[in-house]
N, C-alpha and C positions, 0 to 999 in steps of 0.2 A: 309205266315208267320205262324208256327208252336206256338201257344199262350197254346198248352193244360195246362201247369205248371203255367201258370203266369194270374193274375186277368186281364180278360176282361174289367170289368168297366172303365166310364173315372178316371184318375187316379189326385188325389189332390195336388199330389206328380211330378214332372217333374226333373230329376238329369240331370244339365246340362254341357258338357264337350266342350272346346276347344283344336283342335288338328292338327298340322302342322309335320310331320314327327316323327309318335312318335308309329311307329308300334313294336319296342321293348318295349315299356312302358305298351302297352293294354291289353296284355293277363291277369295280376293279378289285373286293373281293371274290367276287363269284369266278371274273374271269382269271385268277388265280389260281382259283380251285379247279377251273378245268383243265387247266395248261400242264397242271402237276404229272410230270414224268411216272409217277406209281400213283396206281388211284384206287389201291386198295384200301380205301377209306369211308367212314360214312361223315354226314354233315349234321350235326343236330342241333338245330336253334329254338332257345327258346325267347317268343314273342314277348312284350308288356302290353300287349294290344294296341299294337300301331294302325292308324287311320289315314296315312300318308300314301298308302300304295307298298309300302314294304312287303306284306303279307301279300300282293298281287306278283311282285316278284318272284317272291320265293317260291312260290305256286307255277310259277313259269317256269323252272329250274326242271328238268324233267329227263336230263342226260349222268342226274348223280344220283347218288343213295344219300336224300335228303330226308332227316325224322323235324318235322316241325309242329311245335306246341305254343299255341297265343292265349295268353289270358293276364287280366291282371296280376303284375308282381311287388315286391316290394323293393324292387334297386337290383342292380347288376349280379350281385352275389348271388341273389334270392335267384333268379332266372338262371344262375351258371348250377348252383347245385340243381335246378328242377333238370336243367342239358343233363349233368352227369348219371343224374339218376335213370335218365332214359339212353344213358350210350349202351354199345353192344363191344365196343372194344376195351380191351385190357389196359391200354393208353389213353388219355385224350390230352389235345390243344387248344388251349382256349384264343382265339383270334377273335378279334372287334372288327365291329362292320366297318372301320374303317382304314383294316391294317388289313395286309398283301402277304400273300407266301411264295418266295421263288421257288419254277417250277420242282427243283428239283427237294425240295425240302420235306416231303415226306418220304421220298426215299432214303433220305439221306437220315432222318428219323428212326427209320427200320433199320439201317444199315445197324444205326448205334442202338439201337436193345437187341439185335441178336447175338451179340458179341457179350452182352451178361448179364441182361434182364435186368438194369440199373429201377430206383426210385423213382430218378428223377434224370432226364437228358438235357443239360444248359447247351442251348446254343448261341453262337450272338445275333443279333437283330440290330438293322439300321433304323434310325427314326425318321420321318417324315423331312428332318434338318439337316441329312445327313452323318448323324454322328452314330457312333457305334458304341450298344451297350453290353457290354459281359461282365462276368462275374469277377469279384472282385480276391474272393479266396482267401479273405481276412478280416478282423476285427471286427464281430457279429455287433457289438456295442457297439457301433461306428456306424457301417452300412446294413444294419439287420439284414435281410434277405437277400441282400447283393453279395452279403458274405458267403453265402451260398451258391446264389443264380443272378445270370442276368435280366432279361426283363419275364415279366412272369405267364405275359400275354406274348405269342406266338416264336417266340423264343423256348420254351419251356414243356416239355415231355412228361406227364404225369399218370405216374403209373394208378389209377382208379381205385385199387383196394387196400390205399394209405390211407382212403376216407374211412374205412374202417375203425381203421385202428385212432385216428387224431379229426374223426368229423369233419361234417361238411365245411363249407366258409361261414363264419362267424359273423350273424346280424349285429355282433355288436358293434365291429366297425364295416362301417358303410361304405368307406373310399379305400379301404387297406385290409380286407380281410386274407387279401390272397398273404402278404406279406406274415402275417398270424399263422396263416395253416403251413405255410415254409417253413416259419421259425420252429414251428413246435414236432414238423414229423423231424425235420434236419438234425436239430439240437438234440433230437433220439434217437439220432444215428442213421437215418434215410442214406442210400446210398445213390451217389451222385455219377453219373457219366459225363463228363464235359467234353464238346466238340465244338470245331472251330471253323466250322462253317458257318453263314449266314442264313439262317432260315426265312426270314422276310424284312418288312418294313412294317415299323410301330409308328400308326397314328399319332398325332398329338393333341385330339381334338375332345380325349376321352376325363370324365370327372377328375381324375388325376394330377391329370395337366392343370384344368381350367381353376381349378378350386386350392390354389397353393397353400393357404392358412390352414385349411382343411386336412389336405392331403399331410404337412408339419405334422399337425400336432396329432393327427391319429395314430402316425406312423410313431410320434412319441408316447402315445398311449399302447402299441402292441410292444413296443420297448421296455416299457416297464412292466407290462403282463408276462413278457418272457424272463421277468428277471435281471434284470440290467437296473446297476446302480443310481438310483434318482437321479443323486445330486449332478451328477456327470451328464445323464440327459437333459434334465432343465438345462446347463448350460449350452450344450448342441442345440437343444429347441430355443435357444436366445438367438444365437450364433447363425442360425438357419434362419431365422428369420429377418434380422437383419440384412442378411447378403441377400435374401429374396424380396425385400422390402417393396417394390417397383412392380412385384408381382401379387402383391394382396390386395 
């Protein structure tokens, strides 16, 4: 592995990517990752056994500190806890094969955990539409996780041995576990660093998006797992779907 450009050290930093047939998506991630002004980082992907070429790519990658692992998975989750369990840094970032990190964004990462070794580092992130997501710093009954962070994928600094103490992400939701493990270390008091820089661009191409019913009502199922008064969410989960109606 050709390392001459990119820091040797172990790295604090681990940017972790899941990916199942997505060799059209990786090249404006990859070259993301290269361009990064600090690259003391590793890259750990874990596969679902993709047959597309994707796995040809990554194998091509040969100028970074890439750990990659392919086998069958059970969904996005399932493949992001197998990444984390194989990081070597004290952080990791979860990025989709089809979201970007400007160059400077892992520095700028470092910058903010040396200053106090936060839980968790909110930064904002533009979405593929151009709009800008941050956090919201209010009403967890309202925006569950947004009342914390803004988007969770590549926006998002996550110090790795929260999984300790609140588990990995939860099979039981599919489309929103990330939003579950937020609610539960934050609402135990995780402590938060927020900055206001842009760390990249969020796809819009991911389960999330595409699957709006889906994404609804699970996001209403971690609402009521954390606590939050029924009654008050069945009527957000009406209210939500309604105004999304065009998108089910």
């Amino acid at each position: 592995m050709n390392t001459e450009d990119f820091d040797t050290r172990v790295p604090l930093i681990s940017i972790v990517t899941a990916t199942f047939n997505k060799a059209q998506d990786l090249p404006r991630l990859i070259e993301s990752l290269r361009s990064q002004t600090n690259k003391n980082f590793e890259w750990v992907v874990a596969d679902g056994g993709s047959t597309d070429g994707t796995l040809e790519q990554l194998k091509q990658v040969l100028d970074m500190d890439v750990v990659l692992d392919s086998r069958p998975d059970f969904g996005i989750y399932d493949a992001l806890n197998r990444a984390i369990e194989l990081c070597s840094g004290d952080y990791y970032l979860v990025v989709g094969a089809d979201d970007m990190l400007n160059q400077d964004a892992i520095e700028l990462f470092y910058i903010s955990i040396e200053k106090n070794s936060p839980d968790f580092v909110s930064a904002l992130v533009r979405t593929d539409c151009g709009s800008i997501i941050s956090p919201e710093k209010k009403w967890k009954w309202f925006y569950s996780q947004r009342a914390y962070i803004g988007a969770h994928a590549v926006g998002t600094l996550i110090k790795k041995s929260l999984h300790d103490s609140f588990g990995f992400y939860s099979k039981d939701f599919p489309i929103a576990a990330d939003q579950f493990f937020v609610r539960k270390a934050c609402d135990a008091g995780a402590r938060i660093s927020y900055s206001d820089f842009i760390s990249g661009i969020f796809g819009t191409s991911g389960v999330s998006n595409i699957d709006c019913s889906g994404m609804l009502t699970e996001s209403f199922r971690v609402q009521l797992r954390c606590g939050e008064n029924k009654f008050i969410q069945i009527a957000l989960l009406l209210i939500r779907l309604i105004k999304n109606f065009k998108k089910l």
